[in-house]
N, C-alpha and C positions, 0 to 999 in steps of 0.2 A: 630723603633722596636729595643729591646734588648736583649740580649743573658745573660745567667747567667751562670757563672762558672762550675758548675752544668753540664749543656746542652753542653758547650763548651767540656769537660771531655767526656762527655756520645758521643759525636759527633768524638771523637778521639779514642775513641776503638772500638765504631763502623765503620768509616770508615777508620781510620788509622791516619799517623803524617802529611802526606800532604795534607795539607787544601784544595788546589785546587783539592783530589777528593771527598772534600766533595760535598752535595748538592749545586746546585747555588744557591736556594734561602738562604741558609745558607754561604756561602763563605763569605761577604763583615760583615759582622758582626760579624761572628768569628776572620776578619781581624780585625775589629777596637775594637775590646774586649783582642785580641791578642796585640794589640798596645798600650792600655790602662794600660795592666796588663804582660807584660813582663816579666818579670821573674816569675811567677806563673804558666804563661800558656805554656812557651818553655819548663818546664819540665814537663808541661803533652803531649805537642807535641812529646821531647824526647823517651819518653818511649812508647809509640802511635809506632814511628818509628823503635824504636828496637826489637817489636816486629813483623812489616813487615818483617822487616832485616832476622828474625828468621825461618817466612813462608816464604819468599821467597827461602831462604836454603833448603825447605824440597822438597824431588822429588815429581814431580808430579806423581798422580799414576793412573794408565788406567787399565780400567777390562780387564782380560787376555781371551783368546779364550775360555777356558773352562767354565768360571764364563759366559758369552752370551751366548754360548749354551744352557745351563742349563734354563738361563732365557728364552732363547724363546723357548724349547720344554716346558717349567711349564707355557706358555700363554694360556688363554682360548681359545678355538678354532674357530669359528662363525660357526653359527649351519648351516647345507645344506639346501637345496630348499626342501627336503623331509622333513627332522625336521619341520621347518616352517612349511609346509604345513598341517602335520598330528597335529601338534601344535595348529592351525588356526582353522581344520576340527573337533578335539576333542569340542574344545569352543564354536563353530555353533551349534554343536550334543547337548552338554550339553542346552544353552539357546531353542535350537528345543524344546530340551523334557519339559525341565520349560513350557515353552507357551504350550503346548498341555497340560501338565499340569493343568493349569491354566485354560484352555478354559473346560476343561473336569467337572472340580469341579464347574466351573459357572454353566455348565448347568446341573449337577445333583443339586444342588443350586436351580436354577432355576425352574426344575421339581418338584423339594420337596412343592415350595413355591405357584407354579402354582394350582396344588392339593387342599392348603389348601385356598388358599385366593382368589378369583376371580378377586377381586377389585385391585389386582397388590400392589404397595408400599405402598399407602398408607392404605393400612388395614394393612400392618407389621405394621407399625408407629405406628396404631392406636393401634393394639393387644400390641407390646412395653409399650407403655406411660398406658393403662390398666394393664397390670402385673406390671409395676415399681410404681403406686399409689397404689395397692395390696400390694405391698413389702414394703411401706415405713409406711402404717397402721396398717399392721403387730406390736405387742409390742415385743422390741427386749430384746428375755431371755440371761441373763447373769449369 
C-alpha cells in the first residue's frame, strides 16, 4: 500500500507533526513515504508541529458555573406519571370513539342494505355490475 503526498499533507493537519499520533494503520507508511521524500515531507511535518506548539499555548477553557446553570434550568424536563398517563388516556378515548365509530356506520350500512336486498352481497354486486353496464351504454355527451 501507498501513501501519496497529498494524504501524507492532509494526515498532518489533521492529526498534527507527530506521526506517531497518527492512525496505526497509517503510521508505517507515512514512515516510509517520510523516508522516501525527506525534505518535502519534514516541512510539512514542520509546520503540522508549529501549529500544536501554537494550540498547545492557548488556555484551556471550561464553562463557568453560570454558563451550566443556564444549561441545565433550559433542559427539557421528562414529563410526570400524570402527563403520561392523561397522554396515554386521551389516545385510548380518541381510537375508543373511531371504533364506535366505525361499528355505528357498519350497522346503519348494514340496515340500509338489509331493507333493500334480501339476498345479502351478492345482489349489491349484482345491482353494481347492472348500473355500471347502464352507465357505460349510456352515449357520453360532450
Amino acid at each position: 500500500m501507498t501513501m501519496t503526498v497529498e494524504r501524507f499533507a492532509d494526515l498532518a493537519e489533521i492529526y498534527g507533526g507527530d506521526v506517531a499520533r497518527w492512525p496505526e494503520a497509517e503510521r508505517e507508511i507515512a514512515r516510509a513515504l517520510l523516508a522516501a521524500e525527506p525534505v518535502r515531507l519534514e516541512a510539512v511535518l514542520a509546520d503540522a508541529a508549529r501549529l500544536d506548539r501554537l494550540l498547545d499555548l492557548a488556555p484551556a477553557q471550561s464553562a463557568d458555573a453560570a454558563l451550566l446553570g443556564r444549561l441545565i434550568a433550559a433542559a427539557p424536563r421528562p414529563a410526570s406519571a400524570m402527563q403520561r398517563w392523561l397522554t396515554g388516556a386521551g389516545a385510548a378515548l380518541g381510537l375508543g370513539v373511531a371504533a364506535l365509530a366505525g361499528v355505528a356506520v357498519g350497522v346503519a350500512i348494514g340496515q340500509a342494505d338489509h331493507g333493500r336486498a334480501p339476498q345479502g352481497q351478492s345482489v349489491i354486486a349484482t345491482d353494481f355490475t347492472t348500473d355500471l353496464s347502464e352507465a357505460l351504454e349510456e352515449p357520453a355527451a360532450l
